[in-house]
C-alpha positions in Angstrom: 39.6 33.9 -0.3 42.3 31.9 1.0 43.5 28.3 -0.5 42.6 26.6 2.5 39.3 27.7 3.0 38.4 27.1 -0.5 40.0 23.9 -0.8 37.9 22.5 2.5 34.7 25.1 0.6 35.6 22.6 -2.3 35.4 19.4 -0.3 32.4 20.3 1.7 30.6 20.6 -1.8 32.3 17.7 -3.5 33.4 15.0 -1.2 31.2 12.4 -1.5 30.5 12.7 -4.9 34.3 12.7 -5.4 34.6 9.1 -3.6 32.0 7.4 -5.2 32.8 8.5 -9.0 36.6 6.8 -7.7 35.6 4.0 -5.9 32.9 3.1 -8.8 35.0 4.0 -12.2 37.2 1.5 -9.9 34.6 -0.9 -9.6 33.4 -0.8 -13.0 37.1 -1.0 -14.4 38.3 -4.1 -12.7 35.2 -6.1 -13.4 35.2 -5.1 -17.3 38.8 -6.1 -17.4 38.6 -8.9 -15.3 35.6 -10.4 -17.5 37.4 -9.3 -20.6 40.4 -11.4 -19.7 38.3 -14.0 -18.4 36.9 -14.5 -21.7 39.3 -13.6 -24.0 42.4 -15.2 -22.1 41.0 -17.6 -19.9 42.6 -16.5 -17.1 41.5 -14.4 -13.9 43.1 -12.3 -11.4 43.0 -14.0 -8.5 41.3 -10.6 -6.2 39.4 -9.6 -9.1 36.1 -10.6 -7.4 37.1 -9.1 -4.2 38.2 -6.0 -4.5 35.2 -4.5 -6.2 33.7 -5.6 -3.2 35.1 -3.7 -0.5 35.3 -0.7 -2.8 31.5 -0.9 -3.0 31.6 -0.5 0.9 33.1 3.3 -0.3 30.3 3.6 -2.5 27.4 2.8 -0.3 28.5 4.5 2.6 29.5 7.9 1.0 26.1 7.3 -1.3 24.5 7.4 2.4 26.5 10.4 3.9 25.9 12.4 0.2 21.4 11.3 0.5 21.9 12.6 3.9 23.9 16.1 3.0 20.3 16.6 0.1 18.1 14.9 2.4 16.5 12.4 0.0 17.2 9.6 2.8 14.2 8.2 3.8 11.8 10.2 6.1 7.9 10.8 6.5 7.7 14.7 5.0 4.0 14.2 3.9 3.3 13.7 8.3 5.8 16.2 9.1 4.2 18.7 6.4 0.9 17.9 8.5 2.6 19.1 12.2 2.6 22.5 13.7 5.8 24.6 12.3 7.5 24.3 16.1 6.7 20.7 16.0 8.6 19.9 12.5 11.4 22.1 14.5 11.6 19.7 16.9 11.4 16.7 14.5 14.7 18.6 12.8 16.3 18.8 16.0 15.2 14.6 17.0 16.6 13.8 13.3 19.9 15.5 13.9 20.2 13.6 17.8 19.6 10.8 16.2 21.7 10.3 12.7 24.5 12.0 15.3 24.2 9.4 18.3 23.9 6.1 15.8 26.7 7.6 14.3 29.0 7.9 17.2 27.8 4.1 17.5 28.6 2.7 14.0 32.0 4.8 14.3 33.0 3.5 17.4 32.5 0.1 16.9 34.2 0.2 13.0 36.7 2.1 13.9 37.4 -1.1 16.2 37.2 -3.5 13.6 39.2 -1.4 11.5 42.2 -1.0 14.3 41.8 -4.8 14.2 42.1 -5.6 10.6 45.4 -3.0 10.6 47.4 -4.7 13.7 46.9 -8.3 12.6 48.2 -6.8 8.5 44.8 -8.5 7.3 45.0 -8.8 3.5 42.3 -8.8 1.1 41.7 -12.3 -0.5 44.0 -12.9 -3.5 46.2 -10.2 -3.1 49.4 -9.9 -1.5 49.9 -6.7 0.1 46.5 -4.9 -0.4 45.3 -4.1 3.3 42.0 -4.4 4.5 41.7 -1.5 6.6 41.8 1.0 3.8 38.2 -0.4 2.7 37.0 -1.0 6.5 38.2 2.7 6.7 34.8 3.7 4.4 32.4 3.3 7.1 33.9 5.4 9.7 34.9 8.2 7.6 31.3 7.9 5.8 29.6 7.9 9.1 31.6 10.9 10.3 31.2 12.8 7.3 27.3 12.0 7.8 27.2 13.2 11.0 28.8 16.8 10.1 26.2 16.8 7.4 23.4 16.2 10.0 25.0 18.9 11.8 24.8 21.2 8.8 21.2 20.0 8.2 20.5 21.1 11.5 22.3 24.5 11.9 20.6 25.3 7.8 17.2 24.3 10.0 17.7 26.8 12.8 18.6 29.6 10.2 15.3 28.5 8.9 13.2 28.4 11.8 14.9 32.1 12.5 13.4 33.3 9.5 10.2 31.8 9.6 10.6 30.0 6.4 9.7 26.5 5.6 11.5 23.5 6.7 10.7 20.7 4.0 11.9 22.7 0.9 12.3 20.8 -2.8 14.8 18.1 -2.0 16.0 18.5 -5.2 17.2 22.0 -5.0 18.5 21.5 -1.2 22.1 21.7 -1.5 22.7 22.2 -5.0 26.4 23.4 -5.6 
């Protein structure tokens, strides 16, 4: 196998989970430091309440994209489990238009607002040359990571439907790596 294919092979299994475990550590790191020196110095960084903010945008956004990629978003298996197999088909194939259409929406639009944040050099509070757009960035590379992983839901559906097998499967054991 070839590095490239199983470095993207590595990323298609990984991503998400990669993100979040950097952008949380993050998280968790500032605000342990930031209340150790508040405490034990009486001091604070001046962005130390802002910055695990925006990193929580990476975290909730790639936690969506990663509950989409196993499927334990929400969704209504015990009615679907009730529905003629070709029916739950077409349910698969509505889920997939759907989580692919919003996204296009939410990625349009914040990839707008982040454009915006990077021609006016916005600035996160407190900081002086931390930009704004790398954390506005989360939720259009989040969505469009989401919607190639409701695109892989759906082509893992129509290898399904194929076969004959079953569509709602163990969510826990859907994607393991």
């Amino acid at each position: 196998m070839s590095y490239p294919l199983a470095a993207l092979r590595w990323l298609d299994r990984n991503a998400e989970r990669t993100l979040i475990l950097i952008a949380y550590s993050s998280m968790a790191m500032i605000i342990v430091y930031a209340v150790f020196e508040r405490y034990v110095f009486s001091t604070q960084i001046p962005w130390s309440t802002s910055i695990p903010i925006y990193l929580f945008l990476w975290v909730a956004w790639m936690g969506c994209s990663y509950n989409v990629k196993k499927r334990t978003h929400l969704s209504f298996n015990e009615l679907r489990l009730r529905m003629p197999y070709k029916v739950q088909f077409a349910c698969m194939w509505l889920d997939a238009l759907l989580w692919v259409t919003f996204g296009c929406l939410v990625t349009y639009y914040t990839v707008a607002q982040t454009q915006l944040a990077y021609n006016n050099f916005a600035i996160v509070q407190g900081t002086d040359n931390v930009m704004l757009w790398w954390f506005y960035l989360a939720t259009p590379v989040a969505w469009s990571l989401l919607m190639i992983r409701a695109l892989q839901n759906l082509w893992s559906d129509i290898q399904r439907y194929r076969k004959r097998q079953p569509f709602l499967v163990d969510t826990q054991t859907v994607g393991t790596d």
